[in-house]
C-alpha positions in Angstrom: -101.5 3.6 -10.0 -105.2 3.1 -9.5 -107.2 4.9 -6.1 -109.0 2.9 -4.3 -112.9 3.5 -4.4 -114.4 4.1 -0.8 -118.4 2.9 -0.9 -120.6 5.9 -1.0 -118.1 8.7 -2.0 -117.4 10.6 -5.2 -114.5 8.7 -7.3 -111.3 11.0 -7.0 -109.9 12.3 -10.2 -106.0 11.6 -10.6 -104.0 14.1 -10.4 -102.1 15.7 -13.7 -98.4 14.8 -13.7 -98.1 18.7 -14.1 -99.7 19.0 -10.7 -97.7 16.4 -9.2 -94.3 18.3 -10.9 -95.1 21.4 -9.0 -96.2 19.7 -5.6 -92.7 17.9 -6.5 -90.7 21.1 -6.4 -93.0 23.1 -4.0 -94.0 25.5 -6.5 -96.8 26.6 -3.8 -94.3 27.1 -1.1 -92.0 29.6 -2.1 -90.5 30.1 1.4 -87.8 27.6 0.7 -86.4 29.3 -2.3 -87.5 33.1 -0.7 -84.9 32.1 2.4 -82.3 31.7 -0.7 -83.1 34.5 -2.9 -82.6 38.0 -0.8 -78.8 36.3 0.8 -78.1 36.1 -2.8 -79.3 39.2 -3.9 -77.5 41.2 -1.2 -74.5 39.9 -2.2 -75.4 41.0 -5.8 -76.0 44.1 -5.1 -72.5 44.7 -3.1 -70.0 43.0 -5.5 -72.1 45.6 -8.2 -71.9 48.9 -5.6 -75.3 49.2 -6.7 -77.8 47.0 -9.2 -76.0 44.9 -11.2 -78.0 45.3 -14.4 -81.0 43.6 -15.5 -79.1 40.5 -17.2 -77.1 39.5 -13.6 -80.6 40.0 -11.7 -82.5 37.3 -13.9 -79.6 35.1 -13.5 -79.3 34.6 -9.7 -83.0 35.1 -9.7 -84.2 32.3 -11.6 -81.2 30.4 -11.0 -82.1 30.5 -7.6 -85.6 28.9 -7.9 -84.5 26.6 -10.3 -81.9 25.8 -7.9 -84.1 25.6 -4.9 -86.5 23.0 -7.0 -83.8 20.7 -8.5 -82.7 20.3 -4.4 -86.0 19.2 -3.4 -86.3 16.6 -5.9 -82.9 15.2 -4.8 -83.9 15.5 -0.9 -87.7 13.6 -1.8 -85.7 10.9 -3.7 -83.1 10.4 -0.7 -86.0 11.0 1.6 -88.4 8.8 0.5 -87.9 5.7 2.7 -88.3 8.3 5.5 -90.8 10.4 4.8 -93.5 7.4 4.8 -92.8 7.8 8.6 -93.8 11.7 9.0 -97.3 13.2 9.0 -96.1 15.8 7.4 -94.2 14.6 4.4 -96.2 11.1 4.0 -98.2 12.0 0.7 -95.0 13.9 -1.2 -95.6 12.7 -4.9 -92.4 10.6 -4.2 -93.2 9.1 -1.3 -97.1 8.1 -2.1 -96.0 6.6 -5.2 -97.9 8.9 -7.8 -94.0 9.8 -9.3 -91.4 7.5 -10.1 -88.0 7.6 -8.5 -87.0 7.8 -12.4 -88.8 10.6 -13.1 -88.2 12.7 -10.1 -84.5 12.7 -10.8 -85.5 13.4 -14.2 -86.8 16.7 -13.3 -84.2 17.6 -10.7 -81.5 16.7 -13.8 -83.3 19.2 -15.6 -83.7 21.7 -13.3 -80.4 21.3 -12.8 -79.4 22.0 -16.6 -81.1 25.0 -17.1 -79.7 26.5 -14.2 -76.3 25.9 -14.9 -76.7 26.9 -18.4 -77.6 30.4 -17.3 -74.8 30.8 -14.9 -72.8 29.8 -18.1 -73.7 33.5 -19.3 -71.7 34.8 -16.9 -67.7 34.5 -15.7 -66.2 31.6 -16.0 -64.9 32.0 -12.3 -68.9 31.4 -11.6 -69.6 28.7 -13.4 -66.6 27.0 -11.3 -68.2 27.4 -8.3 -71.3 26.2 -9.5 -69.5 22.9 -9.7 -69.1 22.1 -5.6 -72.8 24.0 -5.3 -74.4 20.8 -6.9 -72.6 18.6 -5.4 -73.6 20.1 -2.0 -76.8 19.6 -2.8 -76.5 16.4 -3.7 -74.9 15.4 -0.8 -77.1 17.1 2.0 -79.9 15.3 2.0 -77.5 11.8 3.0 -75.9 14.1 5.8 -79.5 13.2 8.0 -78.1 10.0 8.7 -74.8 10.3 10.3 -73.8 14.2 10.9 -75.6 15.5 14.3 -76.3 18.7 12.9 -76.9 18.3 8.9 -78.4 22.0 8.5 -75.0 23.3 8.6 -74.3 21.5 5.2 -77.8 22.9 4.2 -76.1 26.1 4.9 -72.8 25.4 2.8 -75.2 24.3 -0.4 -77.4 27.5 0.4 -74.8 29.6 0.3 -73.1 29.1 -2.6 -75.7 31.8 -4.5 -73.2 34.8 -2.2 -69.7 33.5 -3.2 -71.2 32.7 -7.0 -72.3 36.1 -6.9 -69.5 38.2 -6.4 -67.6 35.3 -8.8 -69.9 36.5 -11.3 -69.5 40.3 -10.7 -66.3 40.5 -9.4 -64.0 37.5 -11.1 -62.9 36.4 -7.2 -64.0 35.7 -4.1 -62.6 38.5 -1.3 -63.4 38.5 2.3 -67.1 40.6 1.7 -67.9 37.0 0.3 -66.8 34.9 2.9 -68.0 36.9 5.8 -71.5 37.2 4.2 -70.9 33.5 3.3 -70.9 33.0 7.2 -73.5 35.2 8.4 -76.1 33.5 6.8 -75.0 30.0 7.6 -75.5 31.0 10.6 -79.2 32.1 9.1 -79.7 29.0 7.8 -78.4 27.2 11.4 -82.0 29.2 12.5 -84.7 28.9 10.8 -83.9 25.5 9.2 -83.8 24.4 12.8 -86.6 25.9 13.5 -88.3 24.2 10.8 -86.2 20.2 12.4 -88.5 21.8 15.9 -91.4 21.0 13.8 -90.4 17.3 13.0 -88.6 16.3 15.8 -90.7 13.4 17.6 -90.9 11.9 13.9 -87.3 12.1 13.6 -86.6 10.3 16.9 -88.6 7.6 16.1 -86.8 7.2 12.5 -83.0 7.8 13.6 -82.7 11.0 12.0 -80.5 13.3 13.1 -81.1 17.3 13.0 -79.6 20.6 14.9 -82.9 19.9 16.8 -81.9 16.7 18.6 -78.5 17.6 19.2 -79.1 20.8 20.5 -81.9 19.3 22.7 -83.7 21.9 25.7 -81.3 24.5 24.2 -82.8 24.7 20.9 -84.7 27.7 21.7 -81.5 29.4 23.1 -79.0 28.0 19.7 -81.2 29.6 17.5 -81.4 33.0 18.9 -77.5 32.5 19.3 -77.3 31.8 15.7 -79.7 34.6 14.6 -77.2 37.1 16.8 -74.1 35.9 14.9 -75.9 36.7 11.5 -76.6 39.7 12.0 -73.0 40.8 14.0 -71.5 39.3 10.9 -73.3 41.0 8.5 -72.6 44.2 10.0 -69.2 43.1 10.0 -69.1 42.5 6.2 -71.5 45.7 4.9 -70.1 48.2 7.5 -67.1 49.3 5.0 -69.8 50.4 2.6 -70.7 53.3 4.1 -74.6 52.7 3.9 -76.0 55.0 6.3 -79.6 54.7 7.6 -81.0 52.6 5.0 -78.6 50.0 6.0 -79.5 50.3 10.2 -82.9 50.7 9.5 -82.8 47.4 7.6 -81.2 46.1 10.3 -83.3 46.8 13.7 -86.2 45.5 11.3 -83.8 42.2 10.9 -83.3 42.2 14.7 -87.5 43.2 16.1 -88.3 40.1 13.8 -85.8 37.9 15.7 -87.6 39.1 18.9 -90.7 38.0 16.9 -89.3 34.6 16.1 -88.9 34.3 19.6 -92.0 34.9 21.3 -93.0 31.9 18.5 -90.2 29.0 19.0 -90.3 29.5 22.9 -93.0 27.2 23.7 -91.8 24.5 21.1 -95.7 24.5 19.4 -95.3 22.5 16.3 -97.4 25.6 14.9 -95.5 28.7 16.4 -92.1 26.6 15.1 -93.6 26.3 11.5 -94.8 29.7 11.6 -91.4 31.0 12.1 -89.5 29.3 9.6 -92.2 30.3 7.1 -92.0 33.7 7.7 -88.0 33.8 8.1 -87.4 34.7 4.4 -88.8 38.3 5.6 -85.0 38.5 7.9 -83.3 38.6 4.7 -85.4 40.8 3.1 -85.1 43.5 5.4 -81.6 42.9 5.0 -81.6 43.0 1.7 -83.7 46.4 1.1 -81.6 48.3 3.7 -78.1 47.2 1.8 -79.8 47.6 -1.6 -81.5 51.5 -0.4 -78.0 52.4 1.4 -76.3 51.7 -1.9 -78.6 53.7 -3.9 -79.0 56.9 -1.4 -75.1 57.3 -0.8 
């Protein structure tokens, strides 16, 4: 692909297909596979009663961001018709025609690979629900086209890291999981909508559908709702435990952010809505350090 020369200005070099790889899987935006990571990790941590040794901890770590990257390359590749009609999203490698649809899916394939091979360290009761985890996240990125609110199945493939957790600890999948397993979809529900707030008048004009849209003037009021029922669920799941301050101090942190969010998302600013979704990975690790401290100090 050859840049265009513009009279008068320095010639642009091209950029290194290295550079383009990690623009591919946002390697400089690690909000998107921070949001994934501390759910996960929680749930770690309570199918273990405690850390789950060091070879468990790189597994879901890694496997996480590996995860995380394989899915943008499939959402870029399903996105890329799309994306040519957002600001935002117009000069993704994909899109702007510096990487191949070939390759892209190349990567994500490989991605894919490597993650699965380390869940194959584990129980083999994890590696089956690895299984319908790809395939969710293969099939989210299609759901913007006909399913009015396509973060919930953002939030099924997201979640997959709890129930493959305590598969991988545990050998089954008890209520904990599935409770958890709701909480954050209702996480998700948030700050991924938060993040549709930021799109939305690009998405009208293309015909793609998000939780934005369909929740319309009550956007702002959904997502507090949805932030509520995360946090009344997780309580829910992690009261059992026993985890004493640690565990409600984690939690009015969770909550004062959530206020926080609010005082952002309110005035529907493209900025305030971006800022919040950024900065919503820091929910679950609040979350995550009050469970993970209560475990340790009981």
């Amino acid at each position: 692909m050859t840049t265009p020369s513009i009279p008068g200005a320095s010639p642009v070099a091209p950029r290194s297909k290295l550079s383009l790889y990690l623009d591919l899987i946002r390697w400089n935006r690690p909000a998107g596979w921070l949001v994934l990571i501390w759910p996960t990790l929680a749930a770690l941590w309570l199918a273990a009663d405690g850390f789950p040794g060091w070879h468990l901890f790189m597994v879901f770590a890694l496997g996480t961001v590996l995860m995380r990257s394989a899915g943008c390359t499939i959402n870029d590749i399903a996105d890329r018709d799309f994306d040519k009609h957002v600001k935002r999203t117009t000069q993704r490698p994909i899109t702007s025609g510096q990487i191949s649809v070939k390759e892209a899916a190349m990567v994500g394939l490989v991605l894919t690979l490597l993650s699965f091979f380390l869940v194959l360290t584990t129980r083999w009761e994890a590696v089956a629900w690895s299984v319908p985890a790809v395939v969710f996240t293969i099939i989210y990125p299609f759901t913007k086209r006909f399913f009015a609110m396509p973060q919930a199945f953002l939030g099924i493939a997201f979640n997959f890291g709890i129930l493959i957790a305590f598969a991988a600890v545990t050998g089954s999948v008890g209520s904990t999981a599935w409770i958890l397993w709701l909480a954050n979809m209702f996480l998700v529900l948030a700050y991924d909508t938060e993040y549709a707030m930021v799109d939305r008048d690009d998405d009208l004009k293309i015909g793609m559908k998000t939780s934005a849209i369909t929740l319309g003037r009550f956007d702002v009021l959904g997502i507090m709702a949805f932030f509520v029922l995360c946090l009344g669920l997780t309580v829910w799941a992690v009261l059992p435990y026993g985890l004493g301050w640690p565990f409600w101090a984690g939690m009015a942190a969770a909550a004062a952010q959530v206020l926080w969010h609010f005082t952002l998302i309110r005035h529907r600013t493209r900025e305030g809505c971006f800022v919040a979704f950024s900065k919503s990975h820091y929910i679950g690790m609040t979350l995550f350090v009050g469970i993970a401290a209560g475990l340790a100090l009981r």
